[in-house]
Backbone of each chain as ProteinMPNN parsed JSONL, in Angstrom:
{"seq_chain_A": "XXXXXXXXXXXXXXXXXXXXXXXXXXXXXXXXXXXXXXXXXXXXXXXXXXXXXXXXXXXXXXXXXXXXXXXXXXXXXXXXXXXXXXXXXXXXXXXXXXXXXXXXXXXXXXXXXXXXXXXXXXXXXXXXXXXXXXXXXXXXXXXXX", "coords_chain_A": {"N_chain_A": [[93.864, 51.873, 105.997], [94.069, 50.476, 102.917], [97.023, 50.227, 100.951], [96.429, 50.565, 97.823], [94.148, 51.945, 97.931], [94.902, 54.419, 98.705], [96.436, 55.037, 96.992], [94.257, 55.7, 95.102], [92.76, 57.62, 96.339], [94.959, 59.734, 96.169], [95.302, 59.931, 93.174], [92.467, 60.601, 92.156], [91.584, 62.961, 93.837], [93.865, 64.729, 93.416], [93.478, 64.835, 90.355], [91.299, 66.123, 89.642], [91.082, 68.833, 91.214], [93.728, 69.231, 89.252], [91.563, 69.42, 87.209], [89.738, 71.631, 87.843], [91.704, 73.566, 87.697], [92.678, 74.214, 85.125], [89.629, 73.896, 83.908], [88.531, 75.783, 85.18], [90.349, 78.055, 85.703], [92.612, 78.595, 84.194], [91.416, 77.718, 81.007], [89.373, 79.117, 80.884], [90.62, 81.735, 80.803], [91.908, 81.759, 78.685], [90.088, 81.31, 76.732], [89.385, 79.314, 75.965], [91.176, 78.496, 74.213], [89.585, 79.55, 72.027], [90.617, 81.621, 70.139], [93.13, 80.973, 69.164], [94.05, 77.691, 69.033], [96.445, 76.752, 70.012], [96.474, 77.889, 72.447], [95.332, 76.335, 73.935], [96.931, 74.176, 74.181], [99.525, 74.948, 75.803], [98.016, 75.872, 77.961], [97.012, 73.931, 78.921], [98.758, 71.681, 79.497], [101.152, 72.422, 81.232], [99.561, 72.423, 83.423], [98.735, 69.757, 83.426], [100.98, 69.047, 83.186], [102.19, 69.347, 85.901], [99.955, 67.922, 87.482], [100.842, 65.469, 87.012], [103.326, 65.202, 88.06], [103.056, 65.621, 90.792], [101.436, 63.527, 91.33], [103.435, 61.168, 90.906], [105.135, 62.552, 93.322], [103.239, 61.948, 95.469], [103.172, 59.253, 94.977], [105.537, 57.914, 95.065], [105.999, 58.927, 97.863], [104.345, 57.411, 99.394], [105.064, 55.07, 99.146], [107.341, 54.893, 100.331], [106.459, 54.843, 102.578], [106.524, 53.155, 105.927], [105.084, 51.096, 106.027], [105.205, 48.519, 104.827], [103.218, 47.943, 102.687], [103.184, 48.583, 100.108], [105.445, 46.818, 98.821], [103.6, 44.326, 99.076], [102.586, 42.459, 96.791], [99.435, 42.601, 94.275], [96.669, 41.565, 95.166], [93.4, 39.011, 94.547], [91.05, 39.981, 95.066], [91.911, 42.75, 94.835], [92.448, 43.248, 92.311], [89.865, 42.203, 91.197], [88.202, 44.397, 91.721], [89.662, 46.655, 90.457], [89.585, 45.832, 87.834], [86.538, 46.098, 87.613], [86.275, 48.842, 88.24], [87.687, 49.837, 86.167], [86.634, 49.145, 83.685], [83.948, 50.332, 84.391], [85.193, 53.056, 83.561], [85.764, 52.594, 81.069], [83.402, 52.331, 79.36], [82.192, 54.986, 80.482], [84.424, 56.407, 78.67], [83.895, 55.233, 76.088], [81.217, 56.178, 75.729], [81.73, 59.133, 76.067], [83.422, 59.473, 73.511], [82.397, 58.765, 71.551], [80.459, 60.795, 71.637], [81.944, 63.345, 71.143], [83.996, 62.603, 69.01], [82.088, 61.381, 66.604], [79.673, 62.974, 66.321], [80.269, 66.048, 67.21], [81.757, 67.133, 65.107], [80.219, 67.602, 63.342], [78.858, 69.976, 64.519], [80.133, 71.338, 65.848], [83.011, 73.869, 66.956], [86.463, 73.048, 65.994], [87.754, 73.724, 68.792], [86.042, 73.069, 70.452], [85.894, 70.751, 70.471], [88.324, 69.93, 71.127], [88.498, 70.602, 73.868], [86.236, 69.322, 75.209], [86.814, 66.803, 74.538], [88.976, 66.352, 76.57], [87.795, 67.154, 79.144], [86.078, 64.341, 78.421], [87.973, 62.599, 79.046], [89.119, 63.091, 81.548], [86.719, 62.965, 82.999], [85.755, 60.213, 82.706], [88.545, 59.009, 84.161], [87.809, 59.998, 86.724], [85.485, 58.271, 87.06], [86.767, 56.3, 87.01], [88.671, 55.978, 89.571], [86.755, 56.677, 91.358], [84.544, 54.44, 91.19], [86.879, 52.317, 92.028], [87.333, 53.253, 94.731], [84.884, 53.08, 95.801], [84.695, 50.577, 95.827], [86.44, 49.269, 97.261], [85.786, 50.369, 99.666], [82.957, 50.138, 100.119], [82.433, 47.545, 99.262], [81.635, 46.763, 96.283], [82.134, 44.603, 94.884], [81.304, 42.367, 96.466], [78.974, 40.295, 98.268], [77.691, 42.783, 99.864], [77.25, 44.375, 97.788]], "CA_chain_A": [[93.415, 52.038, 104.603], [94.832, 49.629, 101.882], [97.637, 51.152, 99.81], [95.987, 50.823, 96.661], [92.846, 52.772, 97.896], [95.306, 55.128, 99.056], [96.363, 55.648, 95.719], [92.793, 56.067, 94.322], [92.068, 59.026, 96.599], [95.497, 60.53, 95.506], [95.152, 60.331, 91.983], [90.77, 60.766, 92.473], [92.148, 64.275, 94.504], [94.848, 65.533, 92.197], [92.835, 64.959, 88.973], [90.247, 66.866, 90.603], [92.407, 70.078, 91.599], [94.007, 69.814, 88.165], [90.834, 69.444, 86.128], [89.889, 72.194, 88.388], [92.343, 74.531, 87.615], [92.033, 74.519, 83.722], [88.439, 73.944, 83.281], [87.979, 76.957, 85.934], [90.676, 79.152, 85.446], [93.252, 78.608, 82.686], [90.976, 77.337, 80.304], [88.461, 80.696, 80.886], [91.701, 83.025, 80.65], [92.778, 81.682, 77.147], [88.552, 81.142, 76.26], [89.932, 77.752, 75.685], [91.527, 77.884, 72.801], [88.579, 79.619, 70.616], [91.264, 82.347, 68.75], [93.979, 80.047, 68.715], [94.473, 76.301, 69.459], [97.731, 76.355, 70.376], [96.513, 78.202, 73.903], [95.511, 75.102, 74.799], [98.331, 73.374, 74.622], [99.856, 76.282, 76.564], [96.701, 76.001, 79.17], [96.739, 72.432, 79.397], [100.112, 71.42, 79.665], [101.542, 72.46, 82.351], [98.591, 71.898, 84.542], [99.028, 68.328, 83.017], [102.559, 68.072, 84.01], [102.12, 69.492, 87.306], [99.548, 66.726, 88.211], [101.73, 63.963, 86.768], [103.861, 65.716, 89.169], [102.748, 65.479, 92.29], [100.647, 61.81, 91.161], [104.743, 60.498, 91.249], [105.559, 62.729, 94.639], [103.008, 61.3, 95.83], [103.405, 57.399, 94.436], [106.784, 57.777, 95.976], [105.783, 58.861, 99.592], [103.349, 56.17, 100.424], [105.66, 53.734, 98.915], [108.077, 55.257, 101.166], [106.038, 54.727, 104.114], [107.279, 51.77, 106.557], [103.981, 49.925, 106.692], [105.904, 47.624, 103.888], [102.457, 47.568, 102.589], [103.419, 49.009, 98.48], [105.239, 45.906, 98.196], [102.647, 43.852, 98.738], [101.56, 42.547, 94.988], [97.711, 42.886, 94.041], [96.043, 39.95, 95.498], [92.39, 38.518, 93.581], [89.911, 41.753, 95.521], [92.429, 44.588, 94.398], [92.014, 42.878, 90.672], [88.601, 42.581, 90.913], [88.073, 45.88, 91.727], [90.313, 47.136, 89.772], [88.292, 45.127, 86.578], [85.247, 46.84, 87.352], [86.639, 50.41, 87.612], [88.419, 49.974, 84.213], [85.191, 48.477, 83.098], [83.428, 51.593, 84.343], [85.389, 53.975, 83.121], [86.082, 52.031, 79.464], [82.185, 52.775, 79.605], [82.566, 56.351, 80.588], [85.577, 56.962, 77.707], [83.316, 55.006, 74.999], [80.272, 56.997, 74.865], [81.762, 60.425, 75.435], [84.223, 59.708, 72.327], [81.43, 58.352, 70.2], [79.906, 62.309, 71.192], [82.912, 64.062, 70.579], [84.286, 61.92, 67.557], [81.026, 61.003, 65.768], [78.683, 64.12, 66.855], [80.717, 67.212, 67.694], [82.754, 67.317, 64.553], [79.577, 68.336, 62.771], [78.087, 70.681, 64.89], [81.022, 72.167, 67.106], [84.136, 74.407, 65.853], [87.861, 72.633, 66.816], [88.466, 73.832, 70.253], [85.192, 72.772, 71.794], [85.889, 69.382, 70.665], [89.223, 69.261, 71.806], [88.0, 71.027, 75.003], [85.268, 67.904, 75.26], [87.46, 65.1, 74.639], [89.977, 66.559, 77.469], [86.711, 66.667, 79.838], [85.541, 63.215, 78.821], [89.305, 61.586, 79.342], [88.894, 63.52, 83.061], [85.534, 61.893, 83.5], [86.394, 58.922, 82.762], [89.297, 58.578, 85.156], [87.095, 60.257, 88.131], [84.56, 57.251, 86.807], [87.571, 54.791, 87.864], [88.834, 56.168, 90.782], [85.544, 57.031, 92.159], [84.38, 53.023, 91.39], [87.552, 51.835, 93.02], [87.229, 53.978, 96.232], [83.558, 52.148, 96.369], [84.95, 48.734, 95.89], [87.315, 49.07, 98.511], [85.032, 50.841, 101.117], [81.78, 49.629, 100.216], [82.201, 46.148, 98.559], [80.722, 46.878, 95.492], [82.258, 43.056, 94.121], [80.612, 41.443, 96.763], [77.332, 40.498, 98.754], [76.968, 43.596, 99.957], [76.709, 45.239, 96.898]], "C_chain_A": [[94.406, 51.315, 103.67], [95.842, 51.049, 101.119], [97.069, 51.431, 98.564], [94.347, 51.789, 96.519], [93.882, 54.009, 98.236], [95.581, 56.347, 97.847], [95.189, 56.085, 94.738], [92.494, 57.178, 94.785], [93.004, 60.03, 96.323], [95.633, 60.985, 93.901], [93.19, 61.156, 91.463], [91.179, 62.963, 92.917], [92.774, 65.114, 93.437], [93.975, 65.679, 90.567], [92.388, 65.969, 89.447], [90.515, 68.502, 90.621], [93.07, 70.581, 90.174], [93.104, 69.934, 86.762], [89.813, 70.621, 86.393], [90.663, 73.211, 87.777], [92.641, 74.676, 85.722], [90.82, 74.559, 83.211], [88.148, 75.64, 84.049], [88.424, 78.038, 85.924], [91.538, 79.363, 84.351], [92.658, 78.462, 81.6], [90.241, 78.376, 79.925], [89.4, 81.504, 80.301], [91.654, 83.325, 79.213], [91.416, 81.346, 76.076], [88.958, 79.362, 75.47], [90.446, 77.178, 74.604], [90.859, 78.878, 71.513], [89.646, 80.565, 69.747], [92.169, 81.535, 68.56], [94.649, 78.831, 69.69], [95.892, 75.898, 70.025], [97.705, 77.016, 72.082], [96.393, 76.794, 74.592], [96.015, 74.207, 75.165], [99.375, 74.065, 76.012], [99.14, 76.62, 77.874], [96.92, 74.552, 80.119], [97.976, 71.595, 79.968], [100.721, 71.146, 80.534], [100.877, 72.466, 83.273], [98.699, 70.662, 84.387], [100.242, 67.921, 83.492], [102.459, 68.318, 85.126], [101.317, 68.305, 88.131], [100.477, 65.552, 88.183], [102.697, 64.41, 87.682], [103.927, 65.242, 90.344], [101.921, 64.275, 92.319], [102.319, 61.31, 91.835], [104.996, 61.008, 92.817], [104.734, 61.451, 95.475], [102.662, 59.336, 96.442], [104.581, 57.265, 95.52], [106.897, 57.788, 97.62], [105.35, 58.033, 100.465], [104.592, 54.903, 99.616], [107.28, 53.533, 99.865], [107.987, 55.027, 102.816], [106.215, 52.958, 105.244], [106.362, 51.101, 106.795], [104.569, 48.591, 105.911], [104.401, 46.916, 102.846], [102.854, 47.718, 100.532], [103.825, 47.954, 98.23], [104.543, 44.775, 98.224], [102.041, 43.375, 97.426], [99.877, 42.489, 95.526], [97.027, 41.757, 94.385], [94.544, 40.382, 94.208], [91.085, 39.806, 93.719], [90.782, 42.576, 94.867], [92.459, 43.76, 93.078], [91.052, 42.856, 90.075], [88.328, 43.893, 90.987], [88.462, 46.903, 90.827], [89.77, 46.822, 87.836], [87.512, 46.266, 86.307], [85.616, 47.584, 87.177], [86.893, 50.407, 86.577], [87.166, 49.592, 83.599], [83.783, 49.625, 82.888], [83.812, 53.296, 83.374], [85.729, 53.894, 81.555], [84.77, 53.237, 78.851], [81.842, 54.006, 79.156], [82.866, 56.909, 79.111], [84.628, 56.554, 76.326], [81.915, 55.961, 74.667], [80.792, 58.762, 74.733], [82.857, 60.741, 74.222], [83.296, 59.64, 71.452], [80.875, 60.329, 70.366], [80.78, 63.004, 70.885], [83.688, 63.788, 69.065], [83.193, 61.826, 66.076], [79.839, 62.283, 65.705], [78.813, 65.666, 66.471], [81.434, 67.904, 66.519], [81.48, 68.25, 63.409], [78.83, 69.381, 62.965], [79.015, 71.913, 65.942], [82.54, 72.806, 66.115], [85.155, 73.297, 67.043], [87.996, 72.551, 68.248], [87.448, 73.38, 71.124], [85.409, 71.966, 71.794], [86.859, 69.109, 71.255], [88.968, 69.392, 73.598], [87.284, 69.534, 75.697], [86.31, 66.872, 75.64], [88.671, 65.113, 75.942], [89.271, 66.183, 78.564], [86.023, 65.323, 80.084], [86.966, 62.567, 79.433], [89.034, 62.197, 80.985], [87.906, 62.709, 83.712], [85.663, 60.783, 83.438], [87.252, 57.839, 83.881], [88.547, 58.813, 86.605], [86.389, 59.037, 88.234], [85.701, 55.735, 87.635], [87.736, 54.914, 89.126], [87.679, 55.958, 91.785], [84.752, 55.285, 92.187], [85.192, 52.455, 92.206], [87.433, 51.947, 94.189], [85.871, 53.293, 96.482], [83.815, 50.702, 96.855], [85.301, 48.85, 97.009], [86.684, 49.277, 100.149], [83.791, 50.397, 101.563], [81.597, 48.08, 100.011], [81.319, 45.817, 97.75], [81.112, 45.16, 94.312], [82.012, 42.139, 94.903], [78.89, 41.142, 97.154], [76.975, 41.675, 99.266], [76.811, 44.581, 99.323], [75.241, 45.758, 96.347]], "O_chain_A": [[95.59, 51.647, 103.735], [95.571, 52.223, 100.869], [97.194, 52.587, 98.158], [93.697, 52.147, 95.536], [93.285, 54.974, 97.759], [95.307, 57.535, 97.68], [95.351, 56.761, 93.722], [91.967, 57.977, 94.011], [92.556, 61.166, 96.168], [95.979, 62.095, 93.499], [92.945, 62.016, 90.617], [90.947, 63.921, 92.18], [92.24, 65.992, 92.76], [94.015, 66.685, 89.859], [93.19, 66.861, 89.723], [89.923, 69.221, 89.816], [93.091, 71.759, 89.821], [93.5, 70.315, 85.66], [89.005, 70.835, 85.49], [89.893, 73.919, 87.128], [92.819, 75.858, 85.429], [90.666, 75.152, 82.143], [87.596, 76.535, 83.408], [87.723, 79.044, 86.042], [91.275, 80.265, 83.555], [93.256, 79.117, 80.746], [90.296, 78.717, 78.744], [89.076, 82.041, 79.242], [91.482, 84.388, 78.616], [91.584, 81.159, 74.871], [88.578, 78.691, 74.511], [90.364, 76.049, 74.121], [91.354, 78.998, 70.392], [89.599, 80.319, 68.542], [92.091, 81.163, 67.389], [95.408, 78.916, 70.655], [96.235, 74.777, 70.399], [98.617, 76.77, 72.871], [97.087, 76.288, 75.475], [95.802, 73.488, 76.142], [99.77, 73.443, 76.998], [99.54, 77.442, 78.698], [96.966, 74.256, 81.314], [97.861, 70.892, 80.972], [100.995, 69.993, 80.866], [101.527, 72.524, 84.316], [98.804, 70.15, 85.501], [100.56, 66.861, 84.031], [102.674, 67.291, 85.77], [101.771, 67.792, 89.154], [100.792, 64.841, 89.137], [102.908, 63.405, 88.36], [104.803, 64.519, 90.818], [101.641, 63.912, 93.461], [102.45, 61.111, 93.042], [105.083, 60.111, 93.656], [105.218, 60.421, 95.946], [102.281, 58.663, 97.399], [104.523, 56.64, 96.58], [107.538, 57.064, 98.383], [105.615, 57.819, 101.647], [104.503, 53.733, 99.989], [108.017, 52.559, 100.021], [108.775, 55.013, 103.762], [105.883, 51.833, 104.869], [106.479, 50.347, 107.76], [104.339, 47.531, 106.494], [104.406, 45.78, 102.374], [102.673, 46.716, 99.84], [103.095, 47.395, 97.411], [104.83, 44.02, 97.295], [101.012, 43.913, 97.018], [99.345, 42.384, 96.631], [96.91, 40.928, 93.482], [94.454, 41.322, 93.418], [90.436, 40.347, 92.824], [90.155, 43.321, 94.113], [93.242, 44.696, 93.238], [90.897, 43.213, 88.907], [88.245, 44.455, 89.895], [87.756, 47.849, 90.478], [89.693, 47.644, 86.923], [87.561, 47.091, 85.395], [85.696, 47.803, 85.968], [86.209, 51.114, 85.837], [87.009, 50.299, 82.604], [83.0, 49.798, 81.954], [83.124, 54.17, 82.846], [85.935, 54.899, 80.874], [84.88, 54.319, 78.274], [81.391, 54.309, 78.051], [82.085, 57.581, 78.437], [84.548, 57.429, 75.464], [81.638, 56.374, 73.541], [80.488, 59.519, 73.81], [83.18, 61.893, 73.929], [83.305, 60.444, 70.52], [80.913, 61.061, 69.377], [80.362, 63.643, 69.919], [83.887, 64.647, 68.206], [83.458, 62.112, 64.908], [79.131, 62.254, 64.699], [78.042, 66.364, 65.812], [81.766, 69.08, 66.67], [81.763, 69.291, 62.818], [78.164, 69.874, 62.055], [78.641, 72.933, 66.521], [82.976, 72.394, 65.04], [84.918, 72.908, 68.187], [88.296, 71.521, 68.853], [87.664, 73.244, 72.328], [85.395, 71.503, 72.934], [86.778, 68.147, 72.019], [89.2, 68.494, 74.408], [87.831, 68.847, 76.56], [86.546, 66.308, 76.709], [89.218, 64.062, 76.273], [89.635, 65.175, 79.168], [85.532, 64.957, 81.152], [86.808, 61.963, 80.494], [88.613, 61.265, 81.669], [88.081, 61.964, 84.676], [85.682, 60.245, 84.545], [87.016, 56.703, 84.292], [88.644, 57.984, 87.51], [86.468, 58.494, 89.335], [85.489, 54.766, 88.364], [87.139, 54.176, 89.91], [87.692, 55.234, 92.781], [84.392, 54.922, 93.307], [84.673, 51.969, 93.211], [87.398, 50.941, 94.897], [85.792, 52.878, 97.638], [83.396, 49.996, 97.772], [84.517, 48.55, 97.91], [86.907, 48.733, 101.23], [83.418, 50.241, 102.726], [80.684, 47.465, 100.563], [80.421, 44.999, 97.948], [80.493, 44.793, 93.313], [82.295, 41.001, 94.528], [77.897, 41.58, 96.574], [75.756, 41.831, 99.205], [76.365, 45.624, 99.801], [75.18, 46.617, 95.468]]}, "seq_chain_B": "XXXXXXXXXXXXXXXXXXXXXXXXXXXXXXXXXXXXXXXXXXXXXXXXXXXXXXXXXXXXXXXXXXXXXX", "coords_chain_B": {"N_chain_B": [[62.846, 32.862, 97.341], [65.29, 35.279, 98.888], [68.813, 34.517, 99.422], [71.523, 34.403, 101.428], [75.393, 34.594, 101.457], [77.194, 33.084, 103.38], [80.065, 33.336, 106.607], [81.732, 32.068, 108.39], [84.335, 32.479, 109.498], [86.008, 34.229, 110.802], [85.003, 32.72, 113.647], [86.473, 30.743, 112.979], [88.981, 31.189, 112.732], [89.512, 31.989, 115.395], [89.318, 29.85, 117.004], [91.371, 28.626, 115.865], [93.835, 28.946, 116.92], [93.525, 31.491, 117.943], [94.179, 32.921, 115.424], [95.665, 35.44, 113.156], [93.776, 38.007, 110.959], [96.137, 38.698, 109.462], [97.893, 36.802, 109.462], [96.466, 34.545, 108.508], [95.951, 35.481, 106.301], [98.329, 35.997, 104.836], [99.263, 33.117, 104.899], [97.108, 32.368, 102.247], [97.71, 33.648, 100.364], [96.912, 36.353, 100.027], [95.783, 39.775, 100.998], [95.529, 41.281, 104.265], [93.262, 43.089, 104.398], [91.643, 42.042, 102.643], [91.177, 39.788, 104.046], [89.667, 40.987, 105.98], [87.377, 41.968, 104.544], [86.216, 39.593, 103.232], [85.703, 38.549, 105.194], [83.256, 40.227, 106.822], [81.548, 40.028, 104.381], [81.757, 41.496, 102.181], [83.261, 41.183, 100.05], [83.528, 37.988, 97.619], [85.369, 35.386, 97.965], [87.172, 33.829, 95.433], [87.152, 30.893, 94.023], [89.344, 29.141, 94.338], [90.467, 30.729, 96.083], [88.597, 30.356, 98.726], [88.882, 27.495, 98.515], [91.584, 27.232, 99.811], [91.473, 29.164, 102.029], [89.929, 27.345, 103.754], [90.999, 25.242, 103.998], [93.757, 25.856, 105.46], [92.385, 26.426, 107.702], [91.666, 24.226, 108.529], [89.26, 23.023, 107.996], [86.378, 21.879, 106.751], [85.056, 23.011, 103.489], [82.302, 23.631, 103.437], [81.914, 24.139, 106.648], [82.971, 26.36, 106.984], [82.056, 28.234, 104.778], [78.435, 29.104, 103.871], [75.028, 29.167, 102.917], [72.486, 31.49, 103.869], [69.311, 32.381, 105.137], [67.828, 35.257, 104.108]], "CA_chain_B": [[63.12, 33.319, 98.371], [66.824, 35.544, 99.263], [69.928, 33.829, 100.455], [73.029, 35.161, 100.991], [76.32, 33.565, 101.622], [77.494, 34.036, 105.221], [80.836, 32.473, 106.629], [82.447, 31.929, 110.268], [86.027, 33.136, 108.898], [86.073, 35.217, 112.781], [84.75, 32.102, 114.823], [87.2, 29.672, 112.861], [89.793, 32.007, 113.162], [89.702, 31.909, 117.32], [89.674, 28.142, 116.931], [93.024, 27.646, 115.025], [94.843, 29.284, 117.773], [93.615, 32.95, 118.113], [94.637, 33.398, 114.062], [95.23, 36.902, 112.956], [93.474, 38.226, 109.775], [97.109, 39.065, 108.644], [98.304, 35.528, 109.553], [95.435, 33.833, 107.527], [95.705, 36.288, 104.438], [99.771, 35.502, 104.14], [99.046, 31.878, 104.165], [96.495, 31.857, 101.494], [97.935, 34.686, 99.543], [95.757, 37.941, 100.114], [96.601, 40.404, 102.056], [95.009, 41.223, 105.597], [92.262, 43.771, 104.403], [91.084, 41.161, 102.136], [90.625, 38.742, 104.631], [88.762, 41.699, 106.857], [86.616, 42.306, 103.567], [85.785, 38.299, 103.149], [84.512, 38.253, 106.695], [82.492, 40.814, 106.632], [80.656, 39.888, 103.305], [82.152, 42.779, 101.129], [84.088, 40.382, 99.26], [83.207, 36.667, 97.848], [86.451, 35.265, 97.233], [87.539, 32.618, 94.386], [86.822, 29.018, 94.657], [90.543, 28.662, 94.694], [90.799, 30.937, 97.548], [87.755, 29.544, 99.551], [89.25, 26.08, 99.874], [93.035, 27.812, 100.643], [91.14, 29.077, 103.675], [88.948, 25.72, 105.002], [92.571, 24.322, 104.238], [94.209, 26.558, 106.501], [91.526, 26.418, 109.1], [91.983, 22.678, 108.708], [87.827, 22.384, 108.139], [85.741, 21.451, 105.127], [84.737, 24.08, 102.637], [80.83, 23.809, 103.836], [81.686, 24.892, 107.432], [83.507, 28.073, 106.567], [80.759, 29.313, 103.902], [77.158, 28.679, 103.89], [74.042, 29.917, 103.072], [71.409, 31.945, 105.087], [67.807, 32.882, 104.72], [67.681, 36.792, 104.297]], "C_chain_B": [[64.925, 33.724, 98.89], [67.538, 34.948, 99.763], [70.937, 34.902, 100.189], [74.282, 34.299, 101.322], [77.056, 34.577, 102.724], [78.924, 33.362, 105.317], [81.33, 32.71, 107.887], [83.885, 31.5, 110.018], [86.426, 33.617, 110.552], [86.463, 33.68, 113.611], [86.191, 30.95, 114.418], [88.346, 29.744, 113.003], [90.417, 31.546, 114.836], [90.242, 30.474, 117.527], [91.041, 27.766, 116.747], [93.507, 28.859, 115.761], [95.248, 30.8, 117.583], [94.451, 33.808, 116.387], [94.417, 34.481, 113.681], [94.801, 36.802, 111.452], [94.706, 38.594, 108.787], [97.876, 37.602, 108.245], [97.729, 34.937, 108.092], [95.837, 34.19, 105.413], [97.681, 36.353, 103.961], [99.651, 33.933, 103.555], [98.011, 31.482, 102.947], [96.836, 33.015, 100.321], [97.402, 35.679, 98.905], [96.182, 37.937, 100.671], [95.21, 40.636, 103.098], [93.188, 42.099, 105.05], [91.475, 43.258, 103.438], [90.113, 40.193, 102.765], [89.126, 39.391, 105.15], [86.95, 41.867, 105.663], [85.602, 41.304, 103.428], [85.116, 38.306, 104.559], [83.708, 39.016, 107.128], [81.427, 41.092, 105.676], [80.625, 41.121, 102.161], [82.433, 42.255, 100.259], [83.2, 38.968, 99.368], [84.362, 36.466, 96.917], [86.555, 34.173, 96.094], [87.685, 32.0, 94.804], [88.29, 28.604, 95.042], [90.806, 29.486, 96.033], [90.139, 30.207, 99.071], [88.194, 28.368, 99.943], [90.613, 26.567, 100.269], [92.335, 27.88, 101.761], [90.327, 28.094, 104.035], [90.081, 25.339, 105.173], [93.231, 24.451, 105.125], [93.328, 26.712, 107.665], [91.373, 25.002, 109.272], [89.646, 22.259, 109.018], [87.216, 22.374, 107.232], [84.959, 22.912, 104.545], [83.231, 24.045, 103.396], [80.856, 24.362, 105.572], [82.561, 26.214, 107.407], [82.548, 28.962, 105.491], [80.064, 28.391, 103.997], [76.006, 29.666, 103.713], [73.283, 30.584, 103.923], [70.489, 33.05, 104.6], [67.809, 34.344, 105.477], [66.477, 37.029, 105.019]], "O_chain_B": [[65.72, 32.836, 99.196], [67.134, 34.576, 100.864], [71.149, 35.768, 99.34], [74.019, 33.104, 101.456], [77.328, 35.762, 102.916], [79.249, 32.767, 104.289], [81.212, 33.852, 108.332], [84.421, 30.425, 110.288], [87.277, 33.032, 111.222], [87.567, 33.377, 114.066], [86.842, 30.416, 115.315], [89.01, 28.763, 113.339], [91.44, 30.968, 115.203], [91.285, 30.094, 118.059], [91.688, 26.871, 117.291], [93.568, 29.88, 115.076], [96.323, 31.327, 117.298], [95.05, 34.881, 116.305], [93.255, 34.885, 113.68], [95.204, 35.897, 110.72], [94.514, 38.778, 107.585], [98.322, 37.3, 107.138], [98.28, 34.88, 106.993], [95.917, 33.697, 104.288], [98.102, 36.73, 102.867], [99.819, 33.533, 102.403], [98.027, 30.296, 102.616], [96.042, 33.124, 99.387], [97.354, 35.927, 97.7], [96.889, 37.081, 101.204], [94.081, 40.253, 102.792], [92.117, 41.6, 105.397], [90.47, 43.933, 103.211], [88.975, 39.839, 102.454], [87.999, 38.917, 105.004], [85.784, 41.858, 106.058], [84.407, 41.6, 103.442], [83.936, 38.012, 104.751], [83.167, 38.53, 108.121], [80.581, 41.976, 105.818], [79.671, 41.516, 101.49], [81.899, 42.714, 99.25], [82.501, 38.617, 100.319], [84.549, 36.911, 95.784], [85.479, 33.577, 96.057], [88.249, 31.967, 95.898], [88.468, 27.809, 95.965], [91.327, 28.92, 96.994], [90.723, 29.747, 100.052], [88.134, 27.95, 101.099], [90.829, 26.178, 101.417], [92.373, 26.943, 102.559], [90.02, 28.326, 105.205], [90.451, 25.042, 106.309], [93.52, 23.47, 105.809], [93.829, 27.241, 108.657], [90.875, 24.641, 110.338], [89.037, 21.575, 109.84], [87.668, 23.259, 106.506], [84.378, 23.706, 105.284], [83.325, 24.9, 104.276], [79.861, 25.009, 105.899], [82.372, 26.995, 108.339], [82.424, 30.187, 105.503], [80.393, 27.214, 104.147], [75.991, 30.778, 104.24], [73.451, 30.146, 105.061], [70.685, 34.1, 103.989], [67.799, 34.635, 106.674], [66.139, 38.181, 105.293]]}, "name": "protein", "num_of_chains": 2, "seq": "XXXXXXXXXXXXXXXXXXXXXXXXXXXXXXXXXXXXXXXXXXXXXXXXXXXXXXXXXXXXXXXXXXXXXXXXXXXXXXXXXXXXXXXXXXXXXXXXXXXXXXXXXXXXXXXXXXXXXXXXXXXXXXXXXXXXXXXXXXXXXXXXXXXXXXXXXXXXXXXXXXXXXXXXXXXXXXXXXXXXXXXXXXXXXXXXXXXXXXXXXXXXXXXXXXXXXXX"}
């Protein structure tokens, strides 16, 4: 498995787990904020640092690993690929801001929106990862796309 | 009527002296699971890569890729 897909299913995973564990249980506890906005900082946070967390353990381990494959730079496929996902998930990030930014502000109190825009930035990134992990496995930038 | 673009990356491979897909993809600067990608039709690489490899297989860009009726 390429290193850089490697890294797609660890960051793809960990999001996952930590978008997971505030949408499902921290986020419920503290009703997400609705009496006061500052839970969610308090909710979000440290589930946020904990992934960035274990994203680095993990960055570090496989780059640790003796295939000598990490240094490797990005050849012209892991760029392409890497295109589209960002391309996908730009995508993703642009319409659910236009609903949260342009939409939500008139029809939703504070915390759902911030709630939202935490959810679309999540979706978003699953939207990359989850494109990348295609490229790489399926060959969604070539003929047999 | 469908075409697709096929290429004998494998057969040209054997030719130039049993060449590994890691070999190939140092000298043209990709790495190995690139190459595996390109010869399997996952990948269609850049015109600048395409003649790197005829170059390195020492054979003209038209017998390393070519068309073929789907």
């Amino acid at each position: 498995m390429p290193y850089r897909e490697k890294l797609s299913w660890l960051t793809l995973i960990s999001l996952l787990i930590a978008a997971t564990a505030y949408f499902g249980i921290f986020g419920p506890a503290v009703e997400f904020g609705k009496t006061r906005l500052l839970d969610i900082v308090w909710s979000y946070g440290p589930v946020a640092a904990v992934h960035g967390l274990v994203v680095l353990a993990g960055y570090a381990a496989l780059a640790l690993t003796p295939s000598g494959e990490p240094t490797a730079p990005a050849d012209e496929r892991d760029r392409a690929i890497e295109r589209r996902s960002t391309s996908a998930a730009y995508f993703v990030l642009l319409i659910g801001m236009l609903l949260v930014g342009m939409v939500m502000p008139f029809t939703e109190p504070p915390y759902k929106i911030i709630n939202t825009a935490l959810f679309v930035i999540v979706l978003a990134e699953v939207a990359r990862d989850t494109v990348m992990l295609f490229g790489y496995r399926r060959g969604l930038n070539g003929q047999a796309a | 009527m469908a075409r697709q673009l096929r290429n004998e990356i494998r057969v040209l491979r054997f030719n130039a002296g049993e060449m590994t897909q890691a070999d190939l993809g140092a000298r043209i600067g990709v790495t190995r699971q690139t190459i595996a990608a390109i010869e399997q039709g996952k990948y269609s690489p850049s015109l600048e890569t395409a003649f790197r490899i005829a170059e390195v297989l020492k054979v003209p860009l038209e017998r390393v890729f070519h068309w073929e009726e789907a």
